[in-house]
C-alpha positions in Angstrom: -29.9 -0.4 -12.3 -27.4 1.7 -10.3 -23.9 1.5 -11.9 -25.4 0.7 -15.5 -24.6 3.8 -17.1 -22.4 6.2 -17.1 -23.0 9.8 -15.9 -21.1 12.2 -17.8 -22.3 15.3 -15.9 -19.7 17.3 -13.5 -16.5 16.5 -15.4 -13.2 18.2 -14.7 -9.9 18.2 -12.5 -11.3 20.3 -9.7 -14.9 18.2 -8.8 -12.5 15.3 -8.8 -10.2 16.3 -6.5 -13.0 17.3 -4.0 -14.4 14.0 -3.8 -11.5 12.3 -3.7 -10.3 14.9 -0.6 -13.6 13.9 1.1 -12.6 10.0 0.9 -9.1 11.0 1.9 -10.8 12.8 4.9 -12.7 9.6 6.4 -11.9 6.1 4.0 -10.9 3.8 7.3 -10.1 0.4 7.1 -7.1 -0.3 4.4 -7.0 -1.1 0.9 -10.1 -3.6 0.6 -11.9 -1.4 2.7 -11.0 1.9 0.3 -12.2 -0.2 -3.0 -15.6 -0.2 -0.9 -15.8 3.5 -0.2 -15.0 4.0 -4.1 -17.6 1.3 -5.4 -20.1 3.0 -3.1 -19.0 6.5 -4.5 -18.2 6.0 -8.3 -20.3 3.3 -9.4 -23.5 3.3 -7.0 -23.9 7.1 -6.2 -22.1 8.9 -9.1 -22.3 6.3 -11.5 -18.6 7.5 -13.2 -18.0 3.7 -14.0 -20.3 0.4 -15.0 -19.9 -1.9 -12.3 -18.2 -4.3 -14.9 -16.0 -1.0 -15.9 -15.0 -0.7 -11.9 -14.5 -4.1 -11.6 -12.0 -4.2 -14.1 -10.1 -1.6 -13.0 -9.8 -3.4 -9.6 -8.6 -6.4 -11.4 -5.5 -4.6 -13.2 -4.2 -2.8 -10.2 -4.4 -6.0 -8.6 -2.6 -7.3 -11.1 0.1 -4.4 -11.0 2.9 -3.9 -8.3 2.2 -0.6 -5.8 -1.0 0.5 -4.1 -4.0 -0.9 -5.4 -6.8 1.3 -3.6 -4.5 4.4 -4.8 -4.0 2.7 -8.5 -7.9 2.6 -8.5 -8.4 6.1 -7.8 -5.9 7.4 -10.3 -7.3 5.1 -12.8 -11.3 6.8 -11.9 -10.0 10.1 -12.4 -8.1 9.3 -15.3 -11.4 8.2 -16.8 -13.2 11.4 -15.6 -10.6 14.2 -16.2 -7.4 12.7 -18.3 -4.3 12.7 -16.4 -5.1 15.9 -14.8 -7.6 14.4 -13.3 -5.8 10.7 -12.1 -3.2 13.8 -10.6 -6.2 15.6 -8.8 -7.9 11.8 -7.5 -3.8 10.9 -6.1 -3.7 14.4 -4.3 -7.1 14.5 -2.7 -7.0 11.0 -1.6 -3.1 11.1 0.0 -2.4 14.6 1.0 -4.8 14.3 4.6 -2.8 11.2 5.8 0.5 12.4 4.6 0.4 15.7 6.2 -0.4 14.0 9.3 1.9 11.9 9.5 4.4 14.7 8.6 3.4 16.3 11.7 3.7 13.3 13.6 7.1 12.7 12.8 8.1 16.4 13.6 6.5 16.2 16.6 8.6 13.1 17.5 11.7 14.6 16.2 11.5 18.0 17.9 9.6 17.1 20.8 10.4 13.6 21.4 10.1 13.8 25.2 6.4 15.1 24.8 5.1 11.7 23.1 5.8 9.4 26.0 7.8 6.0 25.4 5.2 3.5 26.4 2.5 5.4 24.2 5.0 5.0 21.5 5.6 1.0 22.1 1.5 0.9 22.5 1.2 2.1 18.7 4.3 -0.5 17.9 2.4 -3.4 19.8 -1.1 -2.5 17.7 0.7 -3.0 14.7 0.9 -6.5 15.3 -2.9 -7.1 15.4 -3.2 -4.9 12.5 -0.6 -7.0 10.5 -2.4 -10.2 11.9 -5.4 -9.2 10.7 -4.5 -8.6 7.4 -2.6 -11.5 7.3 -6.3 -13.7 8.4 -8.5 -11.8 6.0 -6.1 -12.5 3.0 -5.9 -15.3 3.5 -9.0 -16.7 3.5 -9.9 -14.8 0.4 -6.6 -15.6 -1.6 -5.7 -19.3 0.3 -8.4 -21.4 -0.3 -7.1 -24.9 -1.4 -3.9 -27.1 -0.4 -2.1 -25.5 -3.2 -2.2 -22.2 -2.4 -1.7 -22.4 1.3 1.7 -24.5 0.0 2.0 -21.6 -2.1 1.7 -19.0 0.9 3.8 -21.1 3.4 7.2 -21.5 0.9 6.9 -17.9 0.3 6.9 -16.6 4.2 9.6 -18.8 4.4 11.6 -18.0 1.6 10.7 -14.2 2.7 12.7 -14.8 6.3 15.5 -16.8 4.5 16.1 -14.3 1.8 15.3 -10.5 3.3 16.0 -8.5 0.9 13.8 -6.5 -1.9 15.3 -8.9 -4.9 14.2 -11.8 -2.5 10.5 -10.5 -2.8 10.6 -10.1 -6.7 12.3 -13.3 -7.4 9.2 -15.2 -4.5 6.4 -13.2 -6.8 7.6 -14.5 -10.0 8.2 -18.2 -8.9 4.9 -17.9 -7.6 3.7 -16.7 -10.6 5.0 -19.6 -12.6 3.9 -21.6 -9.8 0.4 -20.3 -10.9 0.6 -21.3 -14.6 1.7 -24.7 -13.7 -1.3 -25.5 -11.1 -4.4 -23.7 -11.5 -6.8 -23.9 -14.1 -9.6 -21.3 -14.2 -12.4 -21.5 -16.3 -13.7 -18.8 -19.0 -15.7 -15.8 -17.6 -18.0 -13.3 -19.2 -16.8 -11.3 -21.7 -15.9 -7.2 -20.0 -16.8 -4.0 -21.1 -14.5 -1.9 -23.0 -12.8 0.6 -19.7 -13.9 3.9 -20.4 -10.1 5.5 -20.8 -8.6 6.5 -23.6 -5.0 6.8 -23.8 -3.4 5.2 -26.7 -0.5 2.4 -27.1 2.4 4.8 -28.2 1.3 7.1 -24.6 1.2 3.8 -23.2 5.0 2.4 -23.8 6.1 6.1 -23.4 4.9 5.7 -19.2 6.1 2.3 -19.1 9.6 3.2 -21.0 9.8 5.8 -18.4 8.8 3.4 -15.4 11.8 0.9 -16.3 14.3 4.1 -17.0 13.9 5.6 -13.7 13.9 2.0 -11.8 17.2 1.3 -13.6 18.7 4.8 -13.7 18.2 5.9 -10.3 20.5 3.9 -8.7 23.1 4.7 -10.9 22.7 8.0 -10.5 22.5 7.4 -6.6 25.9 6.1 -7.0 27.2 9.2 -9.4 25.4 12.3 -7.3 26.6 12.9 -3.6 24.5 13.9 -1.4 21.0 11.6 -0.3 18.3 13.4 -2.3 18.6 11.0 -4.8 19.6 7.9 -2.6 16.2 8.4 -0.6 14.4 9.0 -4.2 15.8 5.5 -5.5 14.7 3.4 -2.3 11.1 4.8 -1.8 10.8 4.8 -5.5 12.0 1.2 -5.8 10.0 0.5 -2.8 6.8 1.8 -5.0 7.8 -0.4 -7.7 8.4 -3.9 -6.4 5.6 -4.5 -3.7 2.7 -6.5 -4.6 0.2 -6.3 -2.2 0.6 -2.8 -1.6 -0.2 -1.8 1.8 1.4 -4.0 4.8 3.6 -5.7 2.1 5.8 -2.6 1.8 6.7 -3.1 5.4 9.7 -5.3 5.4 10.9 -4.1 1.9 10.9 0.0 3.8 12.4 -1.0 6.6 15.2 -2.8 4.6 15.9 0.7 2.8 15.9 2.4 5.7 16.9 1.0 8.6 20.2 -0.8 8.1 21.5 2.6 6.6 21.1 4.2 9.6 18.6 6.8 8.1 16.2 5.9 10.8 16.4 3.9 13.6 13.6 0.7 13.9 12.0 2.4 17.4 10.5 5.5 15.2 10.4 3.3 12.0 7.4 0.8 14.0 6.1 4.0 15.7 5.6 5.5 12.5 4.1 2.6 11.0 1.3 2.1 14.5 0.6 5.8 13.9 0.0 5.1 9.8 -2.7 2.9 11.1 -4.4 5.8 12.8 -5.2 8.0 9.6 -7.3 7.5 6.7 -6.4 7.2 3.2 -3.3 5.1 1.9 -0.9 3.3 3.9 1.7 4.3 1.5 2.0 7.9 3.2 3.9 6.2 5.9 6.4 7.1 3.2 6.1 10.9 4.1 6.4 9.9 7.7 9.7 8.1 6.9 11.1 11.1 4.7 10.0 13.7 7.5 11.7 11.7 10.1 15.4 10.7 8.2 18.4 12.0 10.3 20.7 14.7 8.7 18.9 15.9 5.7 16.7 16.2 3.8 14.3 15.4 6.3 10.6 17.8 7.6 8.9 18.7 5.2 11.5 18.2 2.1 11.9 14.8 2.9 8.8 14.2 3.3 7.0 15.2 -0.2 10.7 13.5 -1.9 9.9 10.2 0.1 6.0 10.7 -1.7 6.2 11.3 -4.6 9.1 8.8 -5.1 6.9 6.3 -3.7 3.5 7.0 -5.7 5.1 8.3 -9.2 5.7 4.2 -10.1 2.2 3.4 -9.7 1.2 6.5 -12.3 3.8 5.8 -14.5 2.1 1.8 -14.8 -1.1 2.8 -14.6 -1.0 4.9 -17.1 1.1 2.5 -19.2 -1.0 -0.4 -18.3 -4.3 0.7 -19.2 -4.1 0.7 -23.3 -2.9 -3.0 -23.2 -5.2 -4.6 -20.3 -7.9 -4.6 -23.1 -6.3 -7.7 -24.8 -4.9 -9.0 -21.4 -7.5 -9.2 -18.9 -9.0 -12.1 -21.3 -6.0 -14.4 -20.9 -6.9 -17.4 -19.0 -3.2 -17.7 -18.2 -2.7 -14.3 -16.8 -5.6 -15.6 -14.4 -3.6 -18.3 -13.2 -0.6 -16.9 -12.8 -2.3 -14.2 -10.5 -3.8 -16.5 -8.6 0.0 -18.2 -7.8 1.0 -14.1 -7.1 -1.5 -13.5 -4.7 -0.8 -16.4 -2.6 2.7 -15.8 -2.1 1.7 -12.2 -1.1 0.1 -13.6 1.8 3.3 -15.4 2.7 5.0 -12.3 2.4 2.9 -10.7 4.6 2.8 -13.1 7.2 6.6 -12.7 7.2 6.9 -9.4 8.0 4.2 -10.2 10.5 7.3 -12.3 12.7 10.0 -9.6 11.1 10.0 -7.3 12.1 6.5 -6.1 13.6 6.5 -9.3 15.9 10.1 -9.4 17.2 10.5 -5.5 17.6 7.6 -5.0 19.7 6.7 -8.0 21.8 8.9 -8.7 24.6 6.5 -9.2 27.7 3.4 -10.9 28.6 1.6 -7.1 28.8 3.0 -6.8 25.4 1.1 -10.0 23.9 -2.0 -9.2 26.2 -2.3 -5.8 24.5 -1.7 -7.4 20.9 -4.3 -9.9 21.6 -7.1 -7.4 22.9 -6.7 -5.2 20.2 -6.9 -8.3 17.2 -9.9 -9.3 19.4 -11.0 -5.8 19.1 -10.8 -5.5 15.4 -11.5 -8.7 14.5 -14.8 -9.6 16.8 -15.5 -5.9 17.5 -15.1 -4.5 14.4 -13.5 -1.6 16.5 -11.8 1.1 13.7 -8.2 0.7 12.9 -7.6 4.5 14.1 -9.6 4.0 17.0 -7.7 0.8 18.0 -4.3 2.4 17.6 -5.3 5.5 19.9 -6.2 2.6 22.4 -3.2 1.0 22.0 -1.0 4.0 22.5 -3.0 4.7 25.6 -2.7 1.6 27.1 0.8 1.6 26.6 1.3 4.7 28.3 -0.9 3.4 31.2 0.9 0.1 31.6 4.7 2.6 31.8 3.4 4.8 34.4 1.7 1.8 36.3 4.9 0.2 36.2 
């Protein structure tokens, strides 16, 4: 059977990042959709992992704060090629969207009056269905009983009361407890030992280092002028405290950003519709975000700080994860804590659906007829995301120059 064994032919950094740059090249669709592409790819095709092997490596980046899809892929080449290789599986899979977006953003910065204002709210106003649609297909998967719906309304509620990144945390871990309290899940089959081996001294070294940087950076922010290491402390914070990955970091960015003045909330939403355009992560909006800062660094600088501040957290706890998942992923209480967590994810979510991807982008009835036809389109069409957003950028321009 396909995904039984493991094929130990081809091993290396290099053969790693080339089929992780081919994924980065054409893996539509978001997160769930990337776990696909890499199920299809490692455990079907190359058979690099078991199934139960893939399956719980899913489960701990689930489980962990940051990018899941991402985590995944560090965590297959990590089994394939050491960290070298989990290095070689981040670059191959982020660098295509990333330098995209870089490009974007320069071209908004130094040609701004080349990218026409109603194509830019059209990429805004496609957000919306994007968000929405996220927000629907979570849901069902993750909201299934009164409790967790509860779950999921107090925590998009408590997300607009209390907008701030400490607000998410302190939502996740009531949730969490929340979890423990409610759900009972029942015993599943014993797993197969992951095929990594890093040991438990590596492993508190990564996570020693995760919790020094997420407290010492923004004392050091505080100590150091300039922003360099102002810009490295939000995107890396923002890395660290999003669960959900994905359309979760939204709010949590645009607090960091925004109310700074770093960058205004027009390009910030442009940014974010044109993220929905390329493949790969949606976590190399953060390059977008660095390239497009006013005063500096911003370009290219900005961008690579802003992306590697953002992905280095989800290394450093994969990497520290992995030797202790062994003992943890059998915990019936873990399980039912997670299960609290990922409801109130969806509440989060649906949150920054209203604020601020709602409110900074529909302000007409052309504006809520173009959000509609493009959820329609996604959702019932199963048009791409990327093709959608061009769609909605050129309707946007239409609708200016017919008004």
């Amino acid at each position: 059977m396909a995904g039984s064994r493991i094929d130990d032919r081809g091993r290396g950094a290099w053969p790693v990042f080339l089929v992780f740059l081919r994924l980065g090249l054409t893996s539509f669709g978001g997160p769930v959709a990337h776990l696909g592409y890499f199920h299809d790819e490692f455990v079907t095709r190359r058979r690099w992992l078991t199934a139960r092997g893939y399956a719980d490596l899913v489960a701990l980046c689930q489980f962990l704060p940051g990018p899941a899809s991402s985590q995944v892929g560090m965590a297959v080449g990590m089994a394939r090629a050491g960290y070298r290789g989990a290095l070689a599986a981040w670059a191959g899979f982020t660098l295509p969207s990333a330098l995209l977006l870089v490009l974007f953003a320069l071209g908004i910065s130094h040609h701004g009056d080349a990218v026409a204002p109603g194509a830019l709210h059209g990429l805004k106003v496609v957000a919306v269905a994007v968000v929405a649609q996220a927000v629907w297909g979570m849901a069902r998967n993750l909201c299934t009983g009164a409790s967790r719906v509860t779950i999921m309304a107090i925590a998009a509620c408590a997300a607009l009361l209390i907008p701030s990144a400490w607000g998410q945390v302190a939502i996740i871990a009531a949730a969490g407890v929340a979890g423990l309290l409610l759900f009972e899940p029942s015993a599943g089959e014993p797993h197969e030992p992951l095929p990594i081996a890093i040991g438990r001294r590596a492993g508190l070294f990564w996570l020693g280092l995760f919790f020094a940087l997420l407290a010492g950076l923004p004392v050091l922010a505080q100590l150091l002028p300039g922003r360099s290491v102002a810009m490295a402390d939000a995107f890396y914070r923002a890395g660290s405290l999003v669960f959900g990955g994905g359309h979760v970091v939204l709010p949590l960015l645009q607090a960091q950003v925004v109310p700074p003045g770093w960058i205004d909330n027009e390009t910030f939403l442009a940014g974010y519709g044109a993220a929905q355009a390329v493949p790969g992560p949606l976590f190399t909006f953060a390059a977008f975000l660095g390239a497009s800062m006013r005063g500096e660094p911003s370009g290219w600088t900005g961008g690579a700080l802003c992306l590697l501040a953002i992905f280095v957290p989800s290394f450093l706890l994969v990497a520290g994860a992995l030797p202790f998942w062994e003992r943890l992923r059998h915990s019936l209480r873990t399980q039912a804590a997670l299960a609290g967590i990922n409801a109130s994810v969806v509440g989060l979510l649906l949150a920054a659906l209203y604020q601020p991807v709602w409110t900074s982008a529909i302000f007409a009835p052309q504006d809520f007829a173009l959000a509609l036809a493009a959820l329609v389109a996604l959702m019932f069409w199963r048009l791409p995301p990327w093709l959608a957003v061009i769609a909605g950028g050129a309707a946007g321009w239409l609708l200016e120059v017919a008004g």
